[in-house]
C-alpha positions in Angstrom: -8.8 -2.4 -14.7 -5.9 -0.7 -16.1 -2.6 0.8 -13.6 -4.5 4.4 -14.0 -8.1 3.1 -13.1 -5.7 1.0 -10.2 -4.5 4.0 -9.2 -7.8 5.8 -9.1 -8.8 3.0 -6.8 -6.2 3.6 -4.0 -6.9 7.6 -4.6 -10.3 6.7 -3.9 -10.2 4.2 -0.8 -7.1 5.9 0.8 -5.6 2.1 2.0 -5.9 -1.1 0.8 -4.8 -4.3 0.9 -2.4 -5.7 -2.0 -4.2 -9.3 -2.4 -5.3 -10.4 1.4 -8.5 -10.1 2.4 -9.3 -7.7 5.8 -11.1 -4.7 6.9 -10.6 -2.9 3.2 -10.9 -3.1 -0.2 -8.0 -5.9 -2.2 -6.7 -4.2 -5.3 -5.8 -7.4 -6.7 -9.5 -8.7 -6.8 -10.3 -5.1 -8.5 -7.5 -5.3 -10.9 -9.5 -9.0 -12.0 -12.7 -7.7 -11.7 -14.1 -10.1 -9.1 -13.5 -12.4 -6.3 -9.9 -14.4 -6.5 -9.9 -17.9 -5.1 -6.7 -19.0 -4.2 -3.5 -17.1 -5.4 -3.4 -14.5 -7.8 -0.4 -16.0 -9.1 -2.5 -18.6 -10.5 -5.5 -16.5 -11.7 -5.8 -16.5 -15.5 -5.3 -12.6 -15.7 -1.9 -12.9 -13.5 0.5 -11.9 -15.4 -1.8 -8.6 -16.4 -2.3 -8.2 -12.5 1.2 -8.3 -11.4 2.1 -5.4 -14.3 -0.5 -3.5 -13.1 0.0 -4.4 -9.4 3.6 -3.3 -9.9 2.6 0.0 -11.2 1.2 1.0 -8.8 3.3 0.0 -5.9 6.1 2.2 -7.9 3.7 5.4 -8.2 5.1 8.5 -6.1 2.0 8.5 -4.6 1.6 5.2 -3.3 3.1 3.8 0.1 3.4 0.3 0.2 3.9 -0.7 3.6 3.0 -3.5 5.9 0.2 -1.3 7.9 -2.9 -3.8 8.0 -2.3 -7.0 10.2 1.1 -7.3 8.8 -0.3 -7.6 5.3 1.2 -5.7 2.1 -0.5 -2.3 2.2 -1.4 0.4 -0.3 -1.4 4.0 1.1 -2.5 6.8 -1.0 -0.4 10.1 -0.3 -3.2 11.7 0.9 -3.4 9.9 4.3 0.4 9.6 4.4 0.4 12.5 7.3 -2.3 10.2 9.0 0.9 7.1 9.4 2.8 9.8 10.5 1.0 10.8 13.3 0.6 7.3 14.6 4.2 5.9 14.0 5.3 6.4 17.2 2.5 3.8 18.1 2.7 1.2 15.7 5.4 -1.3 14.9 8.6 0.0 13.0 7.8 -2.9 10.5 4.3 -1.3 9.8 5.2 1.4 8.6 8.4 1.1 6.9 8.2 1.1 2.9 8.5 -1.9 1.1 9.7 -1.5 -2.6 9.9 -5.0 -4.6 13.2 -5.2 -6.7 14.2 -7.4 -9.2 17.5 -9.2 -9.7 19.7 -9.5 -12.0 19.0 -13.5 -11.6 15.3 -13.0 -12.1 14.6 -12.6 -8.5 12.2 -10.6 -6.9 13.7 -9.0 -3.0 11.8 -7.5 -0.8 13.8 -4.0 0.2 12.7 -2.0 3.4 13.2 1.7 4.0 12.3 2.5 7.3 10.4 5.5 8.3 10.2 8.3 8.5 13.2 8.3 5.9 10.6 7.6 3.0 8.4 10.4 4.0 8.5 13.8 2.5 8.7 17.0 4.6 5.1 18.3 3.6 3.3 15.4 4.9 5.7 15.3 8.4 4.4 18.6 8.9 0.8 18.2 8.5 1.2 14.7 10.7 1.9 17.0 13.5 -2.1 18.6 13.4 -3.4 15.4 12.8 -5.9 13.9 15.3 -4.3 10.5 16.1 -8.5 9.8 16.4 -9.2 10.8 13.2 -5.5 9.1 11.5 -6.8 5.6 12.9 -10.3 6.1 11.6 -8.9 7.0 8.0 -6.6 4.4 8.1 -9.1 1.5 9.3 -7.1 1.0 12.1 
């Protein structure tokens, strides 16, 4: 799986999960093409999974956040308005962005941009007719 067929796979699925396992699908175990034991880090295709994996976190369209049990979170644009109507009931650390930078020194930083500061006016206004019912359904919540 390439970043476009990635991408295609979070259009597709609305939300999931970065590389754990839960309630939805893990892009890292499409992006390899079957089950991953262990870390991905260690899978023979890592290197070509964290490109890709990367890619993808830095679309527009994509909101990585920490929504699913804590866990690193894909969220397609499309159910953006859906976070926004439940924010007010879910932990500010849930639905903050998370953007992974890289040093100068070679490291990789975690940098948070809380919300709603990440989120563009069209999808704030559509959060405000969106059943909070239908928002957790969409986001496996």
């Amino acid at each position: 799986m390439n970043a476009q067929q990635a991408l295609a796979f979070v259009e597709q699925h609305g939300v999931v999960l970065a590389s754990a396992h839960g309630k939805v699908p893990t892009l890292t175990e499409a992006i390899a093409g079957a089950p991953i034991k262990g870390s991905w880090w260690g899978h023979a295709e890592g290197k070509r999974i964290f490109a890709v994996l990367s890619e993808v976190q830095g679309h527009g369209d994509i909101l990585a956040c920490r929504l699913l049990a804590g866990k690193l979170t894909l969220v397609h644009r499309r159910l953006w308005p859906a976070v926004a109507a439940l924010a007010g009931e879910l932990p500010a650390a849930a639905v903050a962005r998370v953007r992974q930078l890289h040093t100068a020194g070679g490291k990789h930083v975690n940098e948070e941009t809380p919300f709603p500061q990440w989120l563009p006016l069209d999808a704030a206004l559509e959060a405000e007719a969106f059943d909070p019912v239908r928002a957790r359904a969409a986001l496996g919540l």
